[in-house]
N, C-alpha and C positions, 0 to 999 in steps of 0.2 A: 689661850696660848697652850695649856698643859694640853688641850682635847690633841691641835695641831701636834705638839710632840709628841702624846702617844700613837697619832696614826703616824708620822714618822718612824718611830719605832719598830712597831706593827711592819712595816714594810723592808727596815733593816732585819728584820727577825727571817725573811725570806733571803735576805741576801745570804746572812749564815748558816741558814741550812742548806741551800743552794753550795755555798761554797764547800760546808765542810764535806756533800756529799764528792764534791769536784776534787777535795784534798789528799781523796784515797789515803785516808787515815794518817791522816798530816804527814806524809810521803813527797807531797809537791807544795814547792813553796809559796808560789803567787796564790791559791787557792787559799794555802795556810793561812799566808798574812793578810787576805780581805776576810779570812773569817773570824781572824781574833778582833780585829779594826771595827766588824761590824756587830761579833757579838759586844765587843765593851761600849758602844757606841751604843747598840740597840737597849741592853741593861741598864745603860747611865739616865737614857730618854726615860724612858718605864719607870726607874727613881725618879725622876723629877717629876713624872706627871701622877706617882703616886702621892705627891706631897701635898693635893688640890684633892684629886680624885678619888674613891675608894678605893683600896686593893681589890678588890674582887670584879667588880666593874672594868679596872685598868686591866689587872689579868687577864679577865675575858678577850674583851677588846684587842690586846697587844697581841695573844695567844690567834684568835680569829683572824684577822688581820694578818699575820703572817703565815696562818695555814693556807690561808685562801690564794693568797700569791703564789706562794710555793707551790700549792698543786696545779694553780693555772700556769704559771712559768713552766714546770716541770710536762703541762701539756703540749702549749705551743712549742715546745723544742723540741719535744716527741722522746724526749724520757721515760714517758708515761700514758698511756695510752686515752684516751678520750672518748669522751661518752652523755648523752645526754642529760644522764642520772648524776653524773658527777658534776653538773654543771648547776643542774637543780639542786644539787645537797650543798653545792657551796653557795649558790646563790642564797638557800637557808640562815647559813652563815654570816653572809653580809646582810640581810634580813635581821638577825638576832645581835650581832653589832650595834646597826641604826636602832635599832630597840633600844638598846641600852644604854646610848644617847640619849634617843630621847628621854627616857624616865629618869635621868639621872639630872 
């Protein structure tokens, strides 16, 4: 169950950076309010599954996990331009994730 909430987490962790970037420096509201929603959301998951988990392990994970989103979201929507190298460095990423899974 913790592993589940911290990939949950991991995946809220895109949603707030997603948003705060959409917030224009908490200027607009609806952006504002899913990024407070989803950071306390995403930080509450991260505590819980560090209570099982190791910090550094969960860090990783939560941290990876939501980078990986964020730059693939931020590619499909063409925020960010797209590349095959980028695709391979986060594939890396999700690679070194499932690793840490595993050993863990």
């Amino acid at each position: 169950m913790h592993w589940i909430v911290l990939v949950l987490s991991g995946a809220l962790e895109a949603v707030w950076a997603t948003a705060l970037d959409r917030s224009e420096g908490f200027t607009k509201l609806w952006p504002t309010v899913v990024f407070a929603v989803s950071v306390v959301a995403s930080m509450a998951g991260l505590a819980y599954a560090m209570r099982e988990l190791p910090v550094g392990t969960s860090y990783a994970v939560w941290v990876g996990i939501g980078a990986v989103l964020t730059v693939a979201y931020a590619m499909l929507t063409g925020a960010e331009s797209f590349s095959a190298l980028k695709v391979l460095f986060l594939a890396g990423i999700v690679g070194c994730v499932i690793g840490l899974k595993v050993v863990h």
